[in-house]
Structure formats: structure tokens, C-alpha cells
C-alpha positions as CSV (number, residue, x, y, z in Angstrom):
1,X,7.0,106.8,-37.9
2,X,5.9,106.3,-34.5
3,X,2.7,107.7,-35.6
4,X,2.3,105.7,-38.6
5,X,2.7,102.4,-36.3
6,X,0.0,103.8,-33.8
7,X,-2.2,104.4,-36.3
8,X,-2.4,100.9,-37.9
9,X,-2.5,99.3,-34.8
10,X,-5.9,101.1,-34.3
11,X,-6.8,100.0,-37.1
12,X,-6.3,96.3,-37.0
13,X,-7.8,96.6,-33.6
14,X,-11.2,98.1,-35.3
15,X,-11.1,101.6,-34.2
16,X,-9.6,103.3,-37.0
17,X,-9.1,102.5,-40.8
18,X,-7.3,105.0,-43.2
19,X,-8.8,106.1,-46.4
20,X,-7.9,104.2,-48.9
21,X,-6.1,105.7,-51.9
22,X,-8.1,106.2,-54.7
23,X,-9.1,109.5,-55.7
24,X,-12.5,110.8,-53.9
25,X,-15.4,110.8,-55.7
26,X,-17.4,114.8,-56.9
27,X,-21.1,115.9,-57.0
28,X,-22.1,117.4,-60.1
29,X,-24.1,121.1,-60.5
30,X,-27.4,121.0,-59.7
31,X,-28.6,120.2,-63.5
32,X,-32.2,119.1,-65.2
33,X,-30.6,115.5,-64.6
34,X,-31.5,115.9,-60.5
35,X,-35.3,114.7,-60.7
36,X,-35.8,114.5,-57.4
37,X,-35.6,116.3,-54.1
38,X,-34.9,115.2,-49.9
39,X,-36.9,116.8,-47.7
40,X,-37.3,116.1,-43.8
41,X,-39.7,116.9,-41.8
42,X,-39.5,118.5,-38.5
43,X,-42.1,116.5,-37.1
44,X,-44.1,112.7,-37.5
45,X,-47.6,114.7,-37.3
46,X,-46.7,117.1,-39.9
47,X,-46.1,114.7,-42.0
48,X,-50.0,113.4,-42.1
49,X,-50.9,117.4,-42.4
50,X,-53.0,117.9,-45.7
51,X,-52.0,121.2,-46.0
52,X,-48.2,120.6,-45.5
53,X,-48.9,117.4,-48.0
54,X,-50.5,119.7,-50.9
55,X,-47.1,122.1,-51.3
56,X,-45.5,118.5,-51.9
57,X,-47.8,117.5,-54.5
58,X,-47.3,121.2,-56.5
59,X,-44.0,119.9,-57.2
60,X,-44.1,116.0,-57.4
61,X,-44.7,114.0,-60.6
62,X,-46.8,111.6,-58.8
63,X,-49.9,110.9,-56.8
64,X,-47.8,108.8,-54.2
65,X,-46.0,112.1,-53.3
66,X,-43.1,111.0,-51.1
67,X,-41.3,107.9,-50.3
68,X,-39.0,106.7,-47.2
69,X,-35.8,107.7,-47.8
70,X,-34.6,104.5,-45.4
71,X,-35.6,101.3,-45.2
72,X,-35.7,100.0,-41.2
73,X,-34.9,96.5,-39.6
74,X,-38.3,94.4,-38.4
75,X,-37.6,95.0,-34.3
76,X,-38.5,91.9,-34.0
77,X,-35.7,90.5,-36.1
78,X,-33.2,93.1,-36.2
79,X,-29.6,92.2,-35.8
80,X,-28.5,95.4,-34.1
81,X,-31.4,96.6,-31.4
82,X,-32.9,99.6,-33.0
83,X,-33.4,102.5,-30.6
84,X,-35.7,105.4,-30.8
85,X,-34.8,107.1,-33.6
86,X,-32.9,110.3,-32.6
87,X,-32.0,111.2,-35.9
88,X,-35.6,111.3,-37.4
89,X,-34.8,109.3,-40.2
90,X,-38.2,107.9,-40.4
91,X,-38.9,111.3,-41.2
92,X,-36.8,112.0,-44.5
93,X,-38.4,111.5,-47.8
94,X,-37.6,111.7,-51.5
95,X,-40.2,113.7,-53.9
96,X,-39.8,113.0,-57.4
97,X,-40.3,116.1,-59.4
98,X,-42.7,116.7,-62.0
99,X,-41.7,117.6,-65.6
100,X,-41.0,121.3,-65.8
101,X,-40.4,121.8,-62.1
102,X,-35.9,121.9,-61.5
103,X,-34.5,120.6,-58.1
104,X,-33.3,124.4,-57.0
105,X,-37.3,125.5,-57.8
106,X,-38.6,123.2,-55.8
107,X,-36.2,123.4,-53.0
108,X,-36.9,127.2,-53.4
109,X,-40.9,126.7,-53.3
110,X,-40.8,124.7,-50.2
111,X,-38.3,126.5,-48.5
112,X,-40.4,128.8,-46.3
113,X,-42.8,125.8,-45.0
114,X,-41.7,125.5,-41.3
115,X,-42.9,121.8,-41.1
116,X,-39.6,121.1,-42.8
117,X,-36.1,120.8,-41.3
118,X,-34.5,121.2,-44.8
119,X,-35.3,120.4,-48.2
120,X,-32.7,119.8,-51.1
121,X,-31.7,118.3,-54.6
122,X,-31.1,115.0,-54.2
123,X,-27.6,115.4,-55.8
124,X,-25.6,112.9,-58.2
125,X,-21.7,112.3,-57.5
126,X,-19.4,111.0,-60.2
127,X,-16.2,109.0,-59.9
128,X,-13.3,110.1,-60.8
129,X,-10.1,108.3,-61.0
130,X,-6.4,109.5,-61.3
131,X,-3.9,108.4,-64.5
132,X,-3.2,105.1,-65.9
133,X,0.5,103.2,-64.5
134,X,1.5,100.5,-66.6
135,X,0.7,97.2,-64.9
136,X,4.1,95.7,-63.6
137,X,3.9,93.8,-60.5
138,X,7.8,93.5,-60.5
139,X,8.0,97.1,-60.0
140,X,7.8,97.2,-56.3
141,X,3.9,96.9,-56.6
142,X,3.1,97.3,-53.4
143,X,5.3,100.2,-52.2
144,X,2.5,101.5,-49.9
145,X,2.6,99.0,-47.6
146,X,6.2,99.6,-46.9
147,X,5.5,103.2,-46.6
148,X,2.7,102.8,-43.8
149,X,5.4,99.6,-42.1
150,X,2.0,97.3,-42.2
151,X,4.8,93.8,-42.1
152,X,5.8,95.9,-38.8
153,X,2.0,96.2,-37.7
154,X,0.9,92.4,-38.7
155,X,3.8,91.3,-36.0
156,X,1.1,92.7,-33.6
157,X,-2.2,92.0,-35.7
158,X,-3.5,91.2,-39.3
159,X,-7.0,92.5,-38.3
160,X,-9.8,90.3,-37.1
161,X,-12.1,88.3,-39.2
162,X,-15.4,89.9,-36.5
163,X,-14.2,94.1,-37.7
164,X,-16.7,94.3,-40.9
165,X,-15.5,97.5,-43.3
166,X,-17.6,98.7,-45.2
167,X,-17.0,100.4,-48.4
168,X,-19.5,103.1,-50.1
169,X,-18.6,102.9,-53.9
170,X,-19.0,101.4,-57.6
171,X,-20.0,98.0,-55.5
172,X,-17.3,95.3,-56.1
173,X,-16.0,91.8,-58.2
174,X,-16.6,89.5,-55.2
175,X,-15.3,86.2,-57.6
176,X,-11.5,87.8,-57.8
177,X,-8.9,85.4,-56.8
178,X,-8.0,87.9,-53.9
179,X,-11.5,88.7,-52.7
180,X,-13.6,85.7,-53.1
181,X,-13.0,84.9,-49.5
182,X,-13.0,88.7,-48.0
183,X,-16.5,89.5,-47.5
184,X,-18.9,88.8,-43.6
185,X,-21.5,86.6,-44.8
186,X,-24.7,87.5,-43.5
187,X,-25.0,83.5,-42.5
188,X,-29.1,83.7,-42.3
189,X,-29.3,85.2,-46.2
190,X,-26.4,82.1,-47.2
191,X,-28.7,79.9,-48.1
192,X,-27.1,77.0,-49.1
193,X,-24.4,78.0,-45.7
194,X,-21.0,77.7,-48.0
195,X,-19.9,81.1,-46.8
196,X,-19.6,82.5,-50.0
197,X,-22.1,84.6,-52.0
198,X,-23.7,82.5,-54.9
199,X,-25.8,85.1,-56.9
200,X,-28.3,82.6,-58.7
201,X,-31.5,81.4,-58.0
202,X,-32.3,79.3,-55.0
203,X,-34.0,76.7,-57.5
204,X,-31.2,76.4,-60.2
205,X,-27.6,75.1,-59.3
206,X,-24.5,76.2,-60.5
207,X,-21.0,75.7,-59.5
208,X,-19.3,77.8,-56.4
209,X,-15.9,78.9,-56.2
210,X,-15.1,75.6,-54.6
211,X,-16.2,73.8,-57.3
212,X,-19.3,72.4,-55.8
213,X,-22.1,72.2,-57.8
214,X,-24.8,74.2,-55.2
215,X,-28.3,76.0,-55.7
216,X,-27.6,79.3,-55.6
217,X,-28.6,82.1,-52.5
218,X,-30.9,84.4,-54.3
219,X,-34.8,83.5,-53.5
220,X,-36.3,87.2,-52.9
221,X,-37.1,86.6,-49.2
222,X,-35.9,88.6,-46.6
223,X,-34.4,85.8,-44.1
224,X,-33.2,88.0,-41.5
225,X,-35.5,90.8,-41.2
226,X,-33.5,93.5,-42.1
227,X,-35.2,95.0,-44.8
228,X,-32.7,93.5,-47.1
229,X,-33.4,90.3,-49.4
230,X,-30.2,88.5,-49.8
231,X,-27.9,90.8,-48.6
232,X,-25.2,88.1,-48.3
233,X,-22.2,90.5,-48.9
234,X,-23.5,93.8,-48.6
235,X,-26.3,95.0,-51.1
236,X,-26.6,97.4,-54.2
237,X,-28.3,100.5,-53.2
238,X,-28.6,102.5,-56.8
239,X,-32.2,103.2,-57.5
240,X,-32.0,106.0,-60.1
241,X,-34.3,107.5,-62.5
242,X,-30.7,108.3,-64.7
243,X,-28.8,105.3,-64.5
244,X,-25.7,104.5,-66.3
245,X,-24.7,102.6,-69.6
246,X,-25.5,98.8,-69.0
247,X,-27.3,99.4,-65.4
248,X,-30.4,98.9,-64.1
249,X,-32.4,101.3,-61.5
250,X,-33.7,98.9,-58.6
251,X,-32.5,97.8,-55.8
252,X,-31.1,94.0,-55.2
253,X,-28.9,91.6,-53.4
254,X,-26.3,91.6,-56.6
255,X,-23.5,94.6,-55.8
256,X,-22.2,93.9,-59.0
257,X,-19.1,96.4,-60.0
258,X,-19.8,97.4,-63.5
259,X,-17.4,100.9,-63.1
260,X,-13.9,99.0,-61.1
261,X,-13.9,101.8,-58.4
262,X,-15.0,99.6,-55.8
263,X,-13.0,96.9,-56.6
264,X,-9.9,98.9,-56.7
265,X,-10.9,99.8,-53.0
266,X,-11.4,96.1,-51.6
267,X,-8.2,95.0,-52.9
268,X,-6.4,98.2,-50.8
269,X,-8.5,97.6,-47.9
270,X,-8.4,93.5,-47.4
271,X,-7.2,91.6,-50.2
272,X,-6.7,88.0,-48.9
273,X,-2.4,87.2,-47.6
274,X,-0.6,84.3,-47.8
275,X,-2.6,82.6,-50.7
276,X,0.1,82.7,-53.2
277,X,-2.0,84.9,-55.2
278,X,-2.0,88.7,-56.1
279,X,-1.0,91.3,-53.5
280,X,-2.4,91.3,-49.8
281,X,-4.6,93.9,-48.3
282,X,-3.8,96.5,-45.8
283,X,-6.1,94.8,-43.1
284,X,-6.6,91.1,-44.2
285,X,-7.9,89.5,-41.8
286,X,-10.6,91.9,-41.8
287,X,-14.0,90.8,-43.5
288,X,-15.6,93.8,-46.4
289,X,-19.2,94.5,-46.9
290,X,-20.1,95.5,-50.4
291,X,-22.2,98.2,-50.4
292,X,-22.6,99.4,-54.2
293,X,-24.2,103.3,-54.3
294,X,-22.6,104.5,-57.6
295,X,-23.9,102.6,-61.1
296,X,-22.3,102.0,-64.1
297,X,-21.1,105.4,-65.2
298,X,-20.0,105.9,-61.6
299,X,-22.8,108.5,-60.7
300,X,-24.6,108.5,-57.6
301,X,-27.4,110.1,-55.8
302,X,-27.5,111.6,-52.1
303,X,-30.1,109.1,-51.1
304,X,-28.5,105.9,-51.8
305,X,-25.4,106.7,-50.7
306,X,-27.4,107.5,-47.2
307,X,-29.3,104.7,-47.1
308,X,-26.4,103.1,-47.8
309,X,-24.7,104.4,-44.7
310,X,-27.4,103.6,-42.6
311,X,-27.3,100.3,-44.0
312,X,-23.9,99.6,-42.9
313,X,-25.0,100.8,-39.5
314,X,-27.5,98.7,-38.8
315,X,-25.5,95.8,-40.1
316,X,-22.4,94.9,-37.3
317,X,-20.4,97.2,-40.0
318,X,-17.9,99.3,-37.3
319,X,-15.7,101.0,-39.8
320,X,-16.9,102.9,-43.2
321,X,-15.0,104.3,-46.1
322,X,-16.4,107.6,-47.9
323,X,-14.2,107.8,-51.2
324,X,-16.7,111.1,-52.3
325,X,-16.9,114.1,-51.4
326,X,-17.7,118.0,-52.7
327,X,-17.6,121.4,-51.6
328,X,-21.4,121.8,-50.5
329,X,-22.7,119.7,-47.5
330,X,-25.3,117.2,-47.7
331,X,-27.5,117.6,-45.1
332,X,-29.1,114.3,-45.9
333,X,-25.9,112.5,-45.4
334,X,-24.7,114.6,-42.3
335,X,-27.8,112.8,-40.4
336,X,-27.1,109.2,-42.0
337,X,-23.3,110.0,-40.7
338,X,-24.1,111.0,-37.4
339,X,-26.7,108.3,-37.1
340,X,-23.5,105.7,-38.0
341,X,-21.5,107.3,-35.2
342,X,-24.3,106.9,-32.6
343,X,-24.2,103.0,-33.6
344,X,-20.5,103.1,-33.2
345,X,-19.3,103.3,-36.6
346,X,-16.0,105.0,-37.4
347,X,-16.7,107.3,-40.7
348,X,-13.3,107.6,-42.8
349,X,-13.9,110.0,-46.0
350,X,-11.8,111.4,-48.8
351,X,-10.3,114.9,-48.5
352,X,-11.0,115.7,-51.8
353,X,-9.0,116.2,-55.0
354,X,-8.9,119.2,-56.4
355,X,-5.4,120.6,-55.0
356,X,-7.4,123.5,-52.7
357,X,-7.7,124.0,-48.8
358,X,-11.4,123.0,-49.3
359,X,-13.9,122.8,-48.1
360,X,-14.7,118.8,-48.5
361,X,-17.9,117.1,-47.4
362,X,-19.1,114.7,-45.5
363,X,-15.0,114.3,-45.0
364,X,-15.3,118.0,-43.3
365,X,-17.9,117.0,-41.2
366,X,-16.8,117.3,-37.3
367,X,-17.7,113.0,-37.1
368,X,-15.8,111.7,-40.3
369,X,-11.8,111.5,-40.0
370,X,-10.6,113.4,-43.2
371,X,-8.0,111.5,-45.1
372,X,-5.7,113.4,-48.1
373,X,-3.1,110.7,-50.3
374,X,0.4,111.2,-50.1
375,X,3.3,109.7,-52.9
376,X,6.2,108.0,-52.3
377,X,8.3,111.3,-51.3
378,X,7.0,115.1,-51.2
379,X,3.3,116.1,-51.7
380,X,0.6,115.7,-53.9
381,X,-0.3,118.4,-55.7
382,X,-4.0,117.3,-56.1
383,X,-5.1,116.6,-52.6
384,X,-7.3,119.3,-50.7
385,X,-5.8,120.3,-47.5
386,X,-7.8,122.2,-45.7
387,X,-7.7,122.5,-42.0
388,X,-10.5,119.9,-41.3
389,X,-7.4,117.3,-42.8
390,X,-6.7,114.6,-40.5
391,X,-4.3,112.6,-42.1
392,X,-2.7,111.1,-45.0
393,X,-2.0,107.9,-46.9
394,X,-0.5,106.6,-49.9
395,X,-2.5,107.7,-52.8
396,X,-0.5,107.6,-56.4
397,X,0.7,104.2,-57.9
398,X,-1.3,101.8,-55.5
399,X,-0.7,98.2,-56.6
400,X,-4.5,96.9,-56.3
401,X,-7.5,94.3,-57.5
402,X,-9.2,95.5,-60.3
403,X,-12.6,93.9,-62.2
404,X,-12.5,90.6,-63.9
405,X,-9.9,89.0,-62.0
406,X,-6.6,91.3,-62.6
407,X,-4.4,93.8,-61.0
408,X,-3.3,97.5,-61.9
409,X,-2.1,100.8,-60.3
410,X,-4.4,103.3,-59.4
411,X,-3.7,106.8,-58.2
């Protein structure tokens, strides 16, 4: 108990969250649906070497070759100073494979060429969610809280309105009666300053969530010089050549949850208190960034959830949830992690789900804090529990927000 108590303090107090309690997230095989392939290169030079450049083109689809896997604040206008980068993440790129050519070939072909650090499929992750509980918010909805003695831990602190979280998922329904009022506004990208995210054009007016008839905070420009257009609330990161039913593959200000993973997780993390509505978060004072790396069918791929991560590091975001994991490690999203934790970020990530001592990754990674779900009394059957475990929280019949407005259990 006295642990339990410890814990949440640290967390209100911005230097720990726990994982919230939906099941993790899984990579799928390495299939003909991974078109594309990280590499990183061991060196800036090498990557201007023709002959180094012609063993990419044998395997791309296009004349372009390679892209940035990251995209970089200005300097000039950066919110967070951007030091040298240790982590050469200027130097990871995506290849996009041409017809014929699998991930695993190419990652084969190009594994002997020393100007690389590592090459490997750009992998896809899929959601995957626990069993349906009747929704009955009489039935002691929200026995989780009781569990973890959060009324105890709000007598000390209901979190801080300047801790940011930042949640890596199916993006999130930022209109829901518990949320609308949850999220940091990035105030330079709020246009019209109302503090809440209005995602219509900057020349047409509609009405806010105040009822205020207002233009709306989407114009295209890139206010603060982050390398992010309208990132009011966070940003949707899935730019897939497979996307899901209903989705589209760019980029854009609009983290729109079209799966209800994500949404599930902002209501745990800091659904609003004391607004006669709903339930209350576990930190609610706390403000969420959206940052939406898993599309419609909840699939997503290595280097959005990475640039996601880097996102939220270079965007005043100090604690990060990781509700994904699998058995093989990511190298791509090891160097986004330990790029988070040199910016003072701290990385909370799923322990996995399928019942085994693991391993789990990125939540086995030495930076990340591993977090298993627990039930009201005994063990969960499903939870990996390897040794790289850190701790657990409630995870089975979680009382939450859920897409379009409502509430349900979630496991």
C-alpha cells in the first residue's frame, strides 16, 4: 500500500505515470504487407556516397530513394533547444521497396554494407483489445481508482495542468464531454486563442464547444516552427502505404480516433473531475497530447510510432505512454526512446499480453518502465511477466471514455 501511494505521488508530481490499462498493442510477421524498410546510416558522409546510394536504389521502388525518417524543429523557432544530435536521427531513412523485392530480402541484401548501423522492416503493430463488460456505471465503475487509493493521492495533488502526457495510440475523440478540456494547447497553432482545438478551416466559422461561433484553427502553416502545421493537441502521425478501412495515408493536424483505443486511454489517464459528468481520470489535472500512430484498423508502422516519439520529445511532453509492444526489438524505436529520455521524458510501455515471461519490447528496454495489469484480486492470466516487469496496474474492467461521446469497460 505504501508503495502504491509513493508511486502516484510521483506521478502527479510529473516523474512517473503508470501504464494505463488497456491491453498492449502486437507487431505482425514480417509479411508482403511491409513495403518498406529503416535503415541508418553510420555516418552523414556516407550518406552522399554514390556507391553506398546505388545498393539503396536495387531495392527501392523510386528514384527519390530514401526519405527522413524525422522531421526536426526550425532552431530558430524551436520550443525545446535542439542539441547536436547524439542519436543520429538525421541519419535514419525509410526506403520504399520496389514490387518483387520483401522487407526480410532487402534487409538481407543490405546487410553486409558497413556504411549502415542497421537496416530493418519497417514493421506494422495491431491493436488488440481484451473482452466486452456490459456498460453499467452503477457497478462500482471505477474500482481502479480505489485499488491504486488515487482520492488518498489527490489530498496531496491532482497533477499539474504544466505535466503534458502523451499517449502513442489509435489518436483520440478530443469533443467528449470528459476530454474536451484535457489537452496542452500549443497556444501559437490556436489560432483563433480559445484554448480548444477547432479542426476547420481558418476562413470558414463554425461553432466551438462553447458555443461560440469562431473560424476554425486549421490554415496549413506551420506557426511555431516545429515542423508541425496545426499541431494544436498533438498531431496524427500515420503515413502508410496500407492504411485501414475509412483512413487516409498523410500526415495532418486532425488526430482523429477512428479505432477507440486511444480514447479509451485519455479517459484512464486525465479524464476531466468535478464536472458532473462521466468518470475522472487518474491524473486530472494533467494536460494529454494526442499523438495518433495507429489508423483505422489499428495497424501501425515502426516509423510513425518513432517519429511520433520524437515528436512528443521535442514538444514540452515529460511523460509518454507505449500501449504496444512485441517480442523482437525495434532498433528504430530504441533510438527514438533513448532520444526521449535524453530530453527528459519518462517512457511508460505495456508488458505485453500474451500470458509468457517475455520478452516485450520497447517495454524491455533498459529506459522504458515495464508495466503488467492486475484485476481486482489474484493475477492475470494474460500479462507477460518477465523479469524486465516493473510494475502493475489495474487492467480488467476499467470504467473509461470511449469514441463518440460514451463510456464502457475495457480490459
Amino acid at each position: 500500500m505504501m508503495f502504491k501511494r509513493l508511486f502516484l505521488f510521483l506521478l502527479f508530481s510529473g516523474t512517473a505515470f503508470a501504464q494505463p490499462s488497456i491491453k498492449p498493442i502486437a507487431r505482425s510477421a514480417v509479411d508482403s504487407t511491409v513495403r518498406s524498410i529503416i535503415v541508418k546510416f553510420r555516418s552523414t558522409a556516407s550518406m552522399n556516397d554514390a556507391a553506398v546510394l546505388a545498393k539503396l536504389q536495387a531495392v527501392s521502388s523510386t528514384s527519390e530513394v530514401m526519405r527522413p525518417v524525422f522531421t526536426r524543429p526550425t532552431p530558430k523557432f524551436s520550443i525545446q533547444s535542439v542539441s547536436t544530435d547524439t542519436f543520429g536521427l538525421d541519419r535514419i531513412v525509410k526506403i520504399s521497396l520496389r514490387d518483387g523485392m520483401s522487407a526480410a530480402d532487402a534487409v538481407r541484401a543490405l546487410s553486409s554494407v558497413s556504411a549502415f548501423e542497421y537496416a530493418e522492416p519497417d514493421y506494422y503493430y495491431h491493436i488488440q483489445t481484451g473482452e466486452h463488460i456490459p456498460n453499467d456505471p452503477l457497478f462500482d465503475a471505477e474500482w481502479w481508482l480505489q485499488s491504486v487509493h488515487a482520492p488518498e493521492a489527490w489530498e496531496i495533488t491532482e497533477g499539474d495542468s504544466t505535466v503534458h502526457i502523451g499517449f502513442v495510440d489509435t489518436g483520440v475523440d478530443w469533443l467528449h464531454p470528459d476530454l474536451k478540456f484535457q489537452f496542452a494547447i500549443n497556444k501559437k497553432e490556436d489560432l483563433n486563442g480559445n484554448g480548444v482545438f477547432d479542426a476547420w478551416p481558418a476562413d470558414s466559422i463554425g461553432m466551438d464547444v462553447f458555443g461560440n461561433m469562431v473560424h476554425g484553427d486549421i490554415d496549413g502553416k506551420d506557426h511555431d516552427g516545429n515542423g508541425y502545421a496545426n499541431d494544436v493537441i498533438g498531431y496524427n502521425f500515420v503515413n502508410q502505404e496500407n492504411v485501414g478501412i475509412g483512413d487516409i495515408s498523410t500526415r495532418g493536424p486532425i488526430p482523429s480516433d477512428l479505432e477507440g483505443h486511444g480514447t479509451n486511454m485519455a479517459g484512464i489517464l486525465a479524464a476531466q473531475q468535478d464536472n458532473n459528468t462521466g468518470i475522472s481520470g487518474i491524473a486530472p489535472k494533467c494536460k494529454l497530447v494526442a499523438l495518433r500512430a495507429f489508423n483505422a484498423d489499428g495497424t501501425g508502422s515502426d516509423d510513425d510510432i518513432a517519429t511520433a516519439i520524437v515528436y512528443a520529445a521535442d514538444n514540452h511532453v515529460q511523460i509518454l505512454s507505449l500501449s504496444f509492444g512485441d517480442i523482437i526489438p525495434s532498433l528504430l524505436q530504441r533510438d527514438a526512446i533513448r532520444y526521449a529520455i535524453s530530453k527528459g521524458v519518462t517512457v511508460f510501455g505495456s508488458s505485453g499480453n500474451d500470458g509468457s515471461a517475455g520478452p516485450n519490447y520497447p517495454s524491455d528496454f533498459d529506459e522504458v518502465v515495464s508495466v503488467g495489469a492486475s484485476p481486482r484480486a489474484g493475477y492475470i492470466n494474460f500479462t507477460t511477466h518477465g523479469q524486465e516487469l516493473d510494475v502493475v496496474a489495474p487492467g480488467v474492467q476499467v470504467f473509461t471514455t470511449t469514441r463518440g461521446g460514451g463510456y464502457d469497460y475495457v480490459s
